[in-house]
N, CA, C and O atoms as a CHARMM CRD file, in Angstrom:
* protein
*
  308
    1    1 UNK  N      0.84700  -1.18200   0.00000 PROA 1      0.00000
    2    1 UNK  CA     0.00000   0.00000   0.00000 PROA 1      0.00000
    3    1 UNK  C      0.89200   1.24500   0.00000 PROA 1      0.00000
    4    1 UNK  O      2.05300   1.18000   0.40500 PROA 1      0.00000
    5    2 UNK  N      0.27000   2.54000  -0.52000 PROA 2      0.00000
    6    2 UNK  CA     0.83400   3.65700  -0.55700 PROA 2      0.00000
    7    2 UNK  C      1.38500   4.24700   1.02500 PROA 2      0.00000
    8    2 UNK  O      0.71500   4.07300   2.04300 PROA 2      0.00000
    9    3 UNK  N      2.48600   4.83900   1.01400 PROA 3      0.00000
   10    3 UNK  CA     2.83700   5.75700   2.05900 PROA 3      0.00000
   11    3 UNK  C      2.15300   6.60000   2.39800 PROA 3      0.00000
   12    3 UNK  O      1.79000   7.35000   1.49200 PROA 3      0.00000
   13    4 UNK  N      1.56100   6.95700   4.02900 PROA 4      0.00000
   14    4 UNK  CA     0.97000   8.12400   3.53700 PROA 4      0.00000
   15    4 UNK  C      1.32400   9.26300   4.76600 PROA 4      0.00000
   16    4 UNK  O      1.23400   8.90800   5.94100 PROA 4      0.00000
   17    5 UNK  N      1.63700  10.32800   4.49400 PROA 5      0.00000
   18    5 UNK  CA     2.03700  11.46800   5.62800 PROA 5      0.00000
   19    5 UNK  C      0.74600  12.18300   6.38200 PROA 5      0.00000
   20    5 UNK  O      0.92900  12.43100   7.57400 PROA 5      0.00000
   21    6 UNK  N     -0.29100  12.47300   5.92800 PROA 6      0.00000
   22    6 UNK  CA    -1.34600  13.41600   6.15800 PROA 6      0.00000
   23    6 UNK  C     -2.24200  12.83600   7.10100 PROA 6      0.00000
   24    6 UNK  O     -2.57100  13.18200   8.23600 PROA 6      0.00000
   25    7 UNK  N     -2.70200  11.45500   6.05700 PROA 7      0.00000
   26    7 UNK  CA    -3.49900  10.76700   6.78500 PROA 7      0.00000
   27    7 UNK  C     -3.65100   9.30100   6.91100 PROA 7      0.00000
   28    7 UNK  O     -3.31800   8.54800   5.99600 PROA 7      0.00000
   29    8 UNK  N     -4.12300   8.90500   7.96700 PROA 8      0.00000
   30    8 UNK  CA    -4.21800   7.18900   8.26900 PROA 8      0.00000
   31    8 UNK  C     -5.27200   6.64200   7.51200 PROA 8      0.00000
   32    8 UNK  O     -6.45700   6.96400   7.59800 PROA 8      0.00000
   33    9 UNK  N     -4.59300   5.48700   6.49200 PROA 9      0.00000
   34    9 UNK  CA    -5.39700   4.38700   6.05500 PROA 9      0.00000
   35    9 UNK  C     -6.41500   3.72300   6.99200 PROA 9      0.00000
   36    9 UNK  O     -6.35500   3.92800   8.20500 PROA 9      0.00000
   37   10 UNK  N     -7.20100   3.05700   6.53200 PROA 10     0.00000
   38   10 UNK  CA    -8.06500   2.07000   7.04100 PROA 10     0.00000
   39   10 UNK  C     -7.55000   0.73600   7.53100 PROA 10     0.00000
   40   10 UNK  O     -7.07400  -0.03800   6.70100 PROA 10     0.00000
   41   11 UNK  N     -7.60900   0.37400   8.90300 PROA 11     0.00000
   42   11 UNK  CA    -6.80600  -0.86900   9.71200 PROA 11     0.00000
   43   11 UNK  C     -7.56700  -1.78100   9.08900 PROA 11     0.00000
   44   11 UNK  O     -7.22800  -2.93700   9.33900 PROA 11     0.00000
   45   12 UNK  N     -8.52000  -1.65100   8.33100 PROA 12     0.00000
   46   12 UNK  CA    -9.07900  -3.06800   8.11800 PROA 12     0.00000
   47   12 UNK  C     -9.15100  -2.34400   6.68200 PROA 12     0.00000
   48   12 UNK  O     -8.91100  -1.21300   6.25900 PROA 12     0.00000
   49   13 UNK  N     -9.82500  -4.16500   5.87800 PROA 13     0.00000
   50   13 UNK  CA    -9.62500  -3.99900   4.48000 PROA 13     0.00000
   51   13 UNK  C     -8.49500  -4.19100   3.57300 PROA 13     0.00000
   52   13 UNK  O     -7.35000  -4.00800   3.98600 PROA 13     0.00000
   53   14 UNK  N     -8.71000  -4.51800   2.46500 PROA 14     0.00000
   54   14 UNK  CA    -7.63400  -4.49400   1.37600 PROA 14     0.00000
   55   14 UNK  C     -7.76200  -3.74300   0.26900 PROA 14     0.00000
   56   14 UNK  O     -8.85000  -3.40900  -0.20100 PROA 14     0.00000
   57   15 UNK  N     -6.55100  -3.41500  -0.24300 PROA 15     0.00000
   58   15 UNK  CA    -6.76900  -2.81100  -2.12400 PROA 15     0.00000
   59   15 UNK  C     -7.34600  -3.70300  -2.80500 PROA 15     0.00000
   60   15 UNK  O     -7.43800  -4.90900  -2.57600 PROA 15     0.00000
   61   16 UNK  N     -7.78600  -3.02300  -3.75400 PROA 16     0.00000
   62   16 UNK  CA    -8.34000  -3.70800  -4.99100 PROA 16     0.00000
   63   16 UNK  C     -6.62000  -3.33100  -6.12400 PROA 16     0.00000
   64   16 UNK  O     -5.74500  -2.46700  -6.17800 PROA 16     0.00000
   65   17 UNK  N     -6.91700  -4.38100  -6.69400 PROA 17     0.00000
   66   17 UNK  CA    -5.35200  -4.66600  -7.26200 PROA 17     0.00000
   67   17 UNK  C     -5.78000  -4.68300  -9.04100 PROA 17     0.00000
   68   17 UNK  O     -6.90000  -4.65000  -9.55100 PROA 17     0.00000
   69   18 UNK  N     -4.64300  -4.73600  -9.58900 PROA 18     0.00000
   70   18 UNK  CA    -4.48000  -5.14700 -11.31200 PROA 18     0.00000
   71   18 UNK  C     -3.75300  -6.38500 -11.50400 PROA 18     0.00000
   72   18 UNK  O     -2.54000  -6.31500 -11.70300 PROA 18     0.00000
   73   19 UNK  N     -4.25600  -7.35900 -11.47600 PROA 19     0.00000
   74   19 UNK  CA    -4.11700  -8.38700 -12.22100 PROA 19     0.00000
   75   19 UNK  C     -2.85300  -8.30600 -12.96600 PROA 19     0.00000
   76   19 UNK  O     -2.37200  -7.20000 -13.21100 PROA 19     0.00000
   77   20 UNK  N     -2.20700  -9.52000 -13.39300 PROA 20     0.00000
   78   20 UNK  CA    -1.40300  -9.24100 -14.37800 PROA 20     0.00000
   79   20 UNK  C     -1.80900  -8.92700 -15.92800 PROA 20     0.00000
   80   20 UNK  O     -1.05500  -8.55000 -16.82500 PROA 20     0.00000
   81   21 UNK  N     -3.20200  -9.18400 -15.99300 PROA 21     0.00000
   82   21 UNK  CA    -3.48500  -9.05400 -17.81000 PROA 21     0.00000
   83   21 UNK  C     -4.73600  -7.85800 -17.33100 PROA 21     0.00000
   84   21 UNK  O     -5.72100  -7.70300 -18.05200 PROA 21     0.00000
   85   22 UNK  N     -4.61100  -7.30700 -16.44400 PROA 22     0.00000
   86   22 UNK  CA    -5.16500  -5.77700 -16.63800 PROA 22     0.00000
   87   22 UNK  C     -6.66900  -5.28300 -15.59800 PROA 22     0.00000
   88   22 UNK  O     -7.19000  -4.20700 -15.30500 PROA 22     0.00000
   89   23 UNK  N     -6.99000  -6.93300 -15.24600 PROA 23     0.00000
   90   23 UNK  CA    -8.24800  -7.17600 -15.13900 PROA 23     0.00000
   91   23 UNK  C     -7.91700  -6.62500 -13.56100 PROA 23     0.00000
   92   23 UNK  O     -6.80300  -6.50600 -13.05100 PROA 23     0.00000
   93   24 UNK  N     -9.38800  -6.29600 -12.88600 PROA 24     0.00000
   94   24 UNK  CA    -9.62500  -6.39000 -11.29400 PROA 24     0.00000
   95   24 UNK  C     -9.64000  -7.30200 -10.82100 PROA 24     0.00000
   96   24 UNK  O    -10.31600  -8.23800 -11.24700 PROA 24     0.00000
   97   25 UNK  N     -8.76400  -7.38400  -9.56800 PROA 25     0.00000
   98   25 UNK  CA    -9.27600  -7.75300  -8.24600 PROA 25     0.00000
   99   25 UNK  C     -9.51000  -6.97300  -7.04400 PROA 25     0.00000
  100   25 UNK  O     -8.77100  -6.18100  -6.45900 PROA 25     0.00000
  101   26 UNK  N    -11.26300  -7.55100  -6.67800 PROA 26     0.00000
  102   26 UNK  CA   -12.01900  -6.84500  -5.61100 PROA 26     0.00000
  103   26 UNK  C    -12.01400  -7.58800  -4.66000 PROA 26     0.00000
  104   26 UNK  O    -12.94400  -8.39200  -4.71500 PROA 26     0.00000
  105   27 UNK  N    -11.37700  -7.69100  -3.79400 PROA 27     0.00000
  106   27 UNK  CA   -11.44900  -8.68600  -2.71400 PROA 27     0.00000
  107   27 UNK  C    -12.99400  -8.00300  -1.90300 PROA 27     0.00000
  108   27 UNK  O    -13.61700  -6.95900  -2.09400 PROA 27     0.00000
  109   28 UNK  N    -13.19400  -9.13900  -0.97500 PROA 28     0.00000
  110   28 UNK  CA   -14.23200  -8.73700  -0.49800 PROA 28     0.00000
  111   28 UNK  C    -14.58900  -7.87000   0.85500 PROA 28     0.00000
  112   28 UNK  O    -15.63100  -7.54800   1.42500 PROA 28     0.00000
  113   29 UNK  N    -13.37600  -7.68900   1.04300 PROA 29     0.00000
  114   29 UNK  CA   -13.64400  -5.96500   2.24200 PROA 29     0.00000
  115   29 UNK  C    -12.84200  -5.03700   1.39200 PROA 29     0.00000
  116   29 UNK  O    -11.84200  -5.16600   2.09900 PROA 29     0.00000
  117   30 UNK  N    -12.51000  -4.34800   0.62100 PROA 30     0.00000
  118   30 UNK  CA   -11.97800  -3.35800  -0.45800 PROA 30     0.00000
  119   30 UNK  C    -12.12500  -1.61700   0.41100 PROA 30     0.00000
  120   30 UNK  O    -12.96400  -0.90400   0.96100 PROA 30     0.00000
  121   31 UNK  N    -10.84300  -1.63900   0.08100 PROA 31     0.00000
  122   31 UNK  CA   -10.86300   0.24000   1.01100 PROA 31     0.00000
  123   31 UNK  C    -11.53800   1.11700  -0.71600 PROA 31     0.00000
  124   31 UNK  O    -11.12600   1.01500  -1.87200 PROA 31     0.00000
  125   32 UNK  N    -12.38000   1.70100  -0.27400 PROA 32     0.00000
  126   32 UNK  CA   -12.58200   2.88200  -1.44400 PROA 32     0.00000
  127   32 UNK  C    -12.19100   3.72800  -0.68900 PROA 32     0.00000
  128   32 UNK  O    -12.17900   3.58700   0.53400 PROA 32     0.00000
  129   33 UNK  N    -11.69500   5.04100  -1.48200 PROA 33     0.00000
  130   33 UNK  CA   -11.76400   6.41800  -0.90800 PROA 33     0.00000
  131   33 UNK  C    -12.86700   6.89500  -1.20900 PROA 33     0.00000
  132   33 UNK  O    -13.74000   6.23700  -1.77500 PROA 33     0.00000
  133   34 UNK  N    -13.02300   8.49800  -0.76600 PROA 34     0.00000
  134   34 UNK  CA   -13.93800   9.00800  -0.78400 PROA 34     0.00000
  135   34 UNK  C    -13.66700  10.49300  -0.40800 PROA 34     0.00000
  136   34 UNK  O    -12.85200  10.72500   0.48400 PROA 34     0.00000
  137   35 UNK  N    -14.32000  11.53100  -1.05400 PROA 35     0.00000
  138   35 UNK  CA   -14.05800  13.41700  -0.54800 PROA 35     0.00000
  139   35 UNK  C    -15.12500  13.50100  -0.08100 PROA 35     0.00000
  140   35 UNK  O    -15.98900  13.09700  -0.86000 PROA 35     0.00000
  141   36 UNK  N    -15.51000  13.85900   0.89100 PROA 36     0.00000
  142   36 UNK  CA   -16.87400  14.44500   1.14300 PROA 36     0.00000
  143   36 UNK  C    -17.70700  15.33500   0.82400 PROA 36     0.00000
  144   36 UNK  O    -18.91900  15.53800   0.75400 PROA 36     0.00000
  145   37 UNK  N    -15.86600  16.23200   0.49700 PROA 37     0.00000
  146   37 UNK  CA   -16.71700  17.84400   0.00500 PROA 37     0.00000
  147   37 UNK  C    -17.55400  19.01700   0.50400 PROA 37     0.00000
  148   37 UNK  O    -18.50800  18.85600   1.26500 PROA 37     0.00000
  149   38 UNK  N    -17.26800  19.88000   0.17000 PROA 38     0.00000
  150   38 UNK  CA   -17.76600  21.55700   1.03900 PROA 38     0.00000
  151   38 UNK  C    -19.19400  21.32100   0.97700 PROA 38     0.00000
  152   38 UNK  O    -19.88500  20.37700   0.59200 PROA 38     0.00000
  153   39 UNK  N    -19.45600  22.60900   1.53400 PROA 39     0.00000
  154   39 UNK  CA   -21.06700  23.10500   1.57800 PROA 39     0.00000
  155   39 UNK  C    -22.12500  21.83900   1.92900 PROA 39     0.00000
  156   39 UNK  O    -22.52400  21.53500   3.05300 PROA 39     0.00000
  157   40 UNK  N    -22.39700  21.32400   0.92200 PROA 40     0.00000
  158   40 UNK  CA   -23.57300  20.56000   1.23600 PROA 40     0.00000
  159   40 UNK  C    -22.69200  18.85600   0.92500 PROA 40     0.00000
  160   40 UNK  O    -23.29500  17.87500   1.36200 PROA 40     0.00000
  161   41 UNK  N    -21.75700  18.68600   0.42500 PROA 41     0.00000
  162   41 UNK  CA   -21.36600  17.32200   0.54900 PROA 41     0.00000
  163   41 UNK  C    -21.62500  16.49200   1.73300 PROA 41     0.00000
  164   41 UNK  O    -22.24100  15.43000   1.65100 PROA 41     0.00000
  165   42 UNK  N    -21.12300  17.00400   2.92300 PROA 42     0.00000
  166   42 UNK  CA   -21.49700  16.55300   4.16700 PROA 42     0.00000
  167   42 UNK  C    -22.50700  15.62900   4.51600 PROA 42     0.00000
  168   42 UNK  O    -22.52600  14.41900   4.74500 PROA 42     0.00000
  169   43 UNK  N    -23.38100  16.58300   4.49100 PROA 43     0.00000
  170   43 UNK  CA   -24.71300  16.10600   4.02800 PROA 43     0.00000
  171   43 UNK  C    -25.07500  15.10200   2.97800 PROA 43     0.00000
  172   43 UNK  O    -25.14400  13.94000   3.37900 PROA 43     0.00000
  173   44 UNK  N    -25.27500  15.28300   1.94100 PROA 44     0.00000
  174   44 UNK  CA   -25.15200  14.03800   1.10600 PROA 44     0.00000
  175   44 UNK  C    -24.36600  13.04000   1.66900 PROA 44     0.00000
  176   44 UNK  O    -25.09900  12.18000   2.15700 PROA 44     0.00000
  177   45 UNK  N    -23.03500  12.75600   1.82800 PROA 45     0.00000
  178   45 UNK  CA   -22.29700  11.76600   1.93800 PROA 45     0.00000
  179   45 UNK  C    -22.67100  11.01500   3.21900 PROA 45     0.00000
  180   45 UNK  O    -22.38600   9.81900   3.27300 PROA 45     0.00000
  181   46 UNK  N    -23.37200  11.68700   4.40600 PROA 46     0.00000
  182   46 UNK  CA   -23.37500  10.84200   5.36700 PROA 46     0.00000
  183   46 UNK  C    -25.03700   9.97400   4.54200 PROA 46     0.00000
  184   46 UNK  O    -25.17300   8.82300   4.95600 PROA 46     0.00000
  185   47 UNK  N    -25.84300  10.30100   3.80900 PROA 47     0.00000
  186   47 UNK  CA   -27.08700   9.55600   3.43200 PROA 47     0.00000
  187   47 UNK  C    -26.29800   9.24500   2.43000 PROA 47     0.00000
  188   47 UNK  O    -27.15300   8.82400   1.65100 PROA 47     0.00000
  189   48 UNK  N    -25.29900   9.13900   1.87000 PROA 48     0.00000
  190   48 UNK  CA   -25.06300   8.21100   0.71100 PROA 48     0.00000
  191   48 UNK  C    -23.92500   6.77100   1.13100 PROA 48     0.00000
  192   48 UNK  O    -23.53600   5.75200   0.56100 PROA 48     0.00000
  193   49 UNK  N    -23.75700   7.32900   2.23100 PROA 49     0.00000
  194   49 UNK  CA   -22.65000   6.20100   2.39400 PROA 49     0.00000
  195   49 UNK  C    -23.81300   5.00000   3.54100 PROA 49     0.00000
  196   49 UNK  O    -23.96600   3.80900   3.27000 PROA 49     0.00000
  197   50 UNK  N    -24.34200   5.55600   4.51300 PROA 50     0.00000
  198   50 UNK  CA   -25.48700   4.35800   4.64700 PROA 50     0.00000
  199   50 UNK  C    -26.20500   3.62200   3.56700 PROA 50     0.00000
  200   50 UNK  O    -26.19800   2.39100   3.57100 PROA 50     0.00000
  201   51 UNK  N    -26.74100   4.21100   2.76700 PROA 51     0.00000
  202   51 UNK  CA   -27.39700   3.52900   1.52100 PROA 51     0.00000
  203   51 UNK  C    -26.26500   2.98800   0.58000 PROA 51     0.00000
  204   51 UNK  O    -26.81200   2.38200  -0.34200 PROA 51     0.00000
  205   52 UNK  N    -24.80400   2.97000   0.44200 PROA 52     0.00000
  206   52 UNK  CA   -24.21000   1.90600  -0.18600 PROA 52     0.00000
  207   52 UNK  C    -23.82500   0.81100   0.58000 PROA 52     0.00000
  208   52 UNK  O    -23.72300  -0.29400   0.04600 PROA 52     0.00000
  209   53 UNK  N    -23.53400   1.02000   2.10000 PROA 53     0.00000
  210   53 UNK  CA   -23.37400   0.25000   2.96300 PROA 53     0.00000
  211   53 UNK  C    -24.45600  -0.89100   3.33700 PROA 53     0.00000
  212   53 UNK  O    -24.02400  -2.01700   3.58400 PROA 53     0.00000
  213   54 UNK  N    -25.94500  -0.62700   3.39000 PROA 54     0.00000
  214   54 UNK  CA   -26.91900  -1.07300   3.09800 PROA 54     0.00000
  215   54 UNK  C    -27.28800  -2.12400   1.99100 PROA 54     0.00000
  216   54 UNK  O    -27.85000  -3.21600   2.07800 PROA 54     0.00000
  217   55 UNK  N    -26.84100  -1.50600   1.04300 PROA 55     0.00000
  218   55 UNK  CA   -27.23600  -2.25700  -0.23200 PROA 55     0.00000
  219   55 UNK  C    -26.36000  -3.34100  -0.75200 PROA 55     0.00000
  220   55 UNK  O    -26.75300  -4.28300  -1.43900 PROA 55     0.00000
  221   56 UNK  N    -24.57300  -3.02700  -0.18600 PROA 56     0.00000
  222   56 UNK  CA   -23.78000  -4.37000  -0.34400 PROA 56     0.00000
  223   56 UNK  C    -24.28900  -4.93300   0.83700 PROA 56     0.00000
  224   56 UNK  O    -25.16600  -5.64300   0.34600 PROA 56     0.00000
  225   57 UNK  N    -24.36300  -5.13300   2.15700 PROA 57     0.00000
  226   57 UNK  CA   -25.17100  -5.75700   3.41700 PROA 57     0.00000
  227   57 UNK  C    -26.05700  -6.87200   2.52800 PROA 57     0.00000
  228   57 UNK  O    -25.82900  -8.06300   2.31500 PROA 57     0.00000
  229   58 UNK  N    -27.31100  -5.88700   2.03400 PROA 58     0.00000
  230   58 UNK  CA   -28.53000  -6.81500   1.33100 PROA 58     0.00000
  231   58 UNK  C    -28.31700  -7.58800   0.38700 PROA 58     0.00000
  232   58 UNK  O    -29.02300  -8.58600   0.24500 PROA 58     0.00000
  233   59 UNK  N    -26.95800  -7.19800  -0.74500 PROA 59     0.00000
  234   59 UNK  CA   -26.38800  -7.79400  -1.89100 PROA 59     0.00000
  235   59 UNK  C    -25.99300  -8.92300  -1.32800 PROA 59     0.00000
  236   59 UNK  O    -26.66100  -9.92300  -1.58900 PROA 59     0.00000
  237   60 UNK  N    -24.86000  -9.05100  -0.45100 PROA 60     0.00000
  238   60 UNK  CA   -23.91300  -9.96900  -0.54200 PROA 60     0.00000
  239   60 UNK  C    -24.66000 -11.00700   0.98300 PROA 60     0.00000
  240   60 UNK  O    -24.58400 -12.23600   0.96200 PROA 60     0.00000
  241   61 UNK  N    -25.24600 -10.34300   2.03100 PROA 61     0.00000
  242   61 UNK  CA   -25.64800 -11.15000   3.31900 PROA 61     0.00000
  243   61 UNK  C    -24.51200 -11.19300   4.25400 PROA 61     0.00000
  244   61 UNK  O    -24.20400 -12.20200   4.88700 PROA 61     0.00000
  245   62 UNK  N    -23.68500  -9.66300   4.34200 PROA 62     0.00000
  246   62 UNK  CA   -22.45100  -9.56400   5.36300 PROA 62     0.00000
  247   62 UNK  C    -21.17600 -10.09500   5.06200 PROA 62     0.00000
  248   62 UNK  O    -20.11000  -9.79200   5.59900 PROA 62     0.00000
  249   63 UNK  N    -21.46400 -11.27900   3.75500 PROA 63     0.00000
  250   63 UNK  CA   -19.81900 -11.39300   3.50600 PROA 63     0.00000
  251   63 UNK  C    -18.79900 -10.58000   2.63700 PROA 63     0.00000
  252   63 UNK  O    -17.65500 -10.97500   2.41500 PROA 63     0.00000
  253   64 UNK  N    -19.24400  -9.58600   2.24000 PROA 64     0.00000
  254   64 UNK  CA   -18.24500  -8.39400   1.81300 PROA 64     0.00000
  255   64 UNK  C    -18.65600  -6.80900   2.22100 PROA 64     0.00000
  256   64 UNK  O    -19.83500  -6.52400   2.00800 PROA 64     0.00000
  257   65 UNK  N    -18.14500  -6.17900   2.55800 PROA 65     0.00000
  258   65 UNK  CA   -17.93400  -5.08800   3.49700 PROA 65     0.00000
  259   65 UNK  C    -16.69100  -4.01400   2.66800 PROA 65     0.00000
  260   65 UNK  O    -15.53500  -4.23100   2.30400 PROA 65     0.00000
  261   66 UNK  N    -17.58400  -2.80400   2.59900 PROA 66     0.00000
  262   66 UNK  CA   -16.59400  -1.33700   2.42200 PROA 66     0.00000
  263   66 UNK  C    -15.78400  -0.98200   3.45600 PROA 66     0.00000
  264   66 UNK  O    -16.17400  -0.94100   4.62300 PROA 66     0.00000
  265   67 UNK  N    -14.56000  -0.69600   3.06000 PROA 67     0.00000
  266   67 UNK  CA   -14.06200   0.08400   4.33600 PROA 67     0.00000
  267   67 UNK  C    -13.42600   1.60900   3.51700 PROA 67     0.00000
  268   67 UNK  O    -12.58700   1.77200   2.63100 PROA 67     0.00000
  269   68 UNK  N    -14.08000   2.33100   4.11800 PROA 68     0.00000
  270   68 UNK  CA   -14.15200   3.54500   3.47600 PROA 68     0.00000
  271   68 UNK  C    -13.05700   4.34100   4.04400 PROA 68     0.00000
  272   68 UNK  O    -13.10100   4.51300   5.26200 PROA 68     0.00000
  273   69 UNK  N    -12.15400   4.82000   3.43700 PROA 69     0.00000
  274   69 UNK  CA   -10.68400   6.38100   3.48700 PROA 69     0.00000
  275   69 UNK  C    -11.51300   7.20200   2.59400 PROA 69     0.00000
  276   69 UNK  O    -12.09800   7.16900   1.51100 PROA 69     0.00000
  277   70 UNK  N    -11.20800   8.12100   3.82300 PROA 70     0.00000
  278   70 UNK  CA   -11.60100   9.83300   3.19500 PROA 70     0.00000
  279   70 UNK  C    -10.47800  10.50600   3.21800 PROA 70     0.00000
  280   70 UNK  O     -9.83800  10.81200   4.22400 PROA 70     0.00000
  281   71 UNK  N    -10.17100  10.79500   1.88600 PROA 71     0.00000
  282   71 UNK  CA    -9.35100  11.90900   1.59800 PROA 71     0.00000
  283   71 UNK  C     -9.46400  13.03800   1.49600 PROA 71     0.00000
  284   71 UNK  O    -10.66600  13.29600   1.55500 PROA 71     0.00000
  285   72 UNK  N     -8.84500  13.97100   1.36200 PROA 72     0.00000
  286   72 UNK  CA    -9.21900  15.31700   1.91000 PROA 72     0.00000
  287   72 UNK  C     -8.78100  16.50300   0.56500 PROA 72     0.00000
  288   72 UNK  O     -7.71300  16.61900  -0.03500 PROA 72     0.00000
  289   73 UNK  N    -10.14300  17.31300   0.40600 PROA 73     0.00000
  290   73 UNK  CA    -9.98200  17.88300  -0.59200 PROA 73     0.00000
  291   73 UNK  C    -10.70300  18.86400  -0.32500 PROA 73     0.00000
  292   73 UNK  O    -11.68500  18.55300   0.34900 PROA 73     0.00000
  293   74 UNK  N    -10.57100  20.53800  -0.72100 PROA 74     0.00000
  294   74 UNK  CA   -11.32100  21.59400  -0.54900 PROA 74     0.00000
  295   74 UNK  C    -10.91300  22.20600   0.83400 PROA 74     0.00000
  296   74 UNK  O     -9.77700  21.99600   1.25800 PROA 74     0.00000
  297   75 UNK  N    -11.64700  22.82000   1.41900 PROA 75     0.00000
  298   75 UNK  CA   -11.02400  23.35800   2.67100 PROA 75     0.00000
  299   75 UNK  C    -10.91400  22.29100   4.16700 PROA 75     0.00000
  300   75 UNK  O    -10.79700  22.51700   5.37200 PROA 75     0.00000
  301   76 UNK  N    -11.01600  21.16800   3.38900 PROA 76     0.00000
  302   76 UNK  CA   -10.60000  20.04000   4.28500 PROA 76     0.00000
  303   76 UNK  C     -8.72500  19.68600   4.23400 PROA 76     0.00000
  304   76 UNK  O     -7.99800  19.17100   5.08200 PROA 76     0.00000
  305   77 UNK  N     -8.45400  20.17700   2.98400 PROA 77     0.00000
  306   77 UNK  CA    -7.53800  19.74800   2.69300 PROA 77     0.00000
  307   77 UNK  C     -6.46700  20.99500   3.56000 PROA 77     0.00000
  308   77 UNK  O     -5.24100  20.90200   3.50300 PROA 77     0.00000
């Protein structure tokens, strides 16, 4: 995984990787990032990240799980 100075990765979870012929691998706890974003992002992101969290839950039946890094962009940054 990347070095990082600013901010701490996610203790749990793995990358999603490139294959040798180009293709994905998604293992099944996968760190996404994520910006939240000014003004009204906030907002959105806390009702958007329950409802994806939700919907892999209902997809999969608990055996794969987001682990979400927020990176920092805008006057977060």
């Amino acid at each position: 995984m990347i070095d990082f100075k600013q901010v701490s990765p996610p203790t749990t979870g793995e990358a999603i990787t490139l294959g040798p012929d180009g293709s994905l691998h998604v293992p099944n706890h996968p760190i996404l990032p994520f910006i939240e974003g000014d003004g009204t992002g906030p907002d959105i992101w806390r009702a958007s990240q329950r409802v994806f969290d939700a919907a892999v839950e209902k997809a999969y039946g608990g055996k794969r799980k987001i682990h979400w890094f927020e990176v920092f962009a805008g006057d977060k940054s």
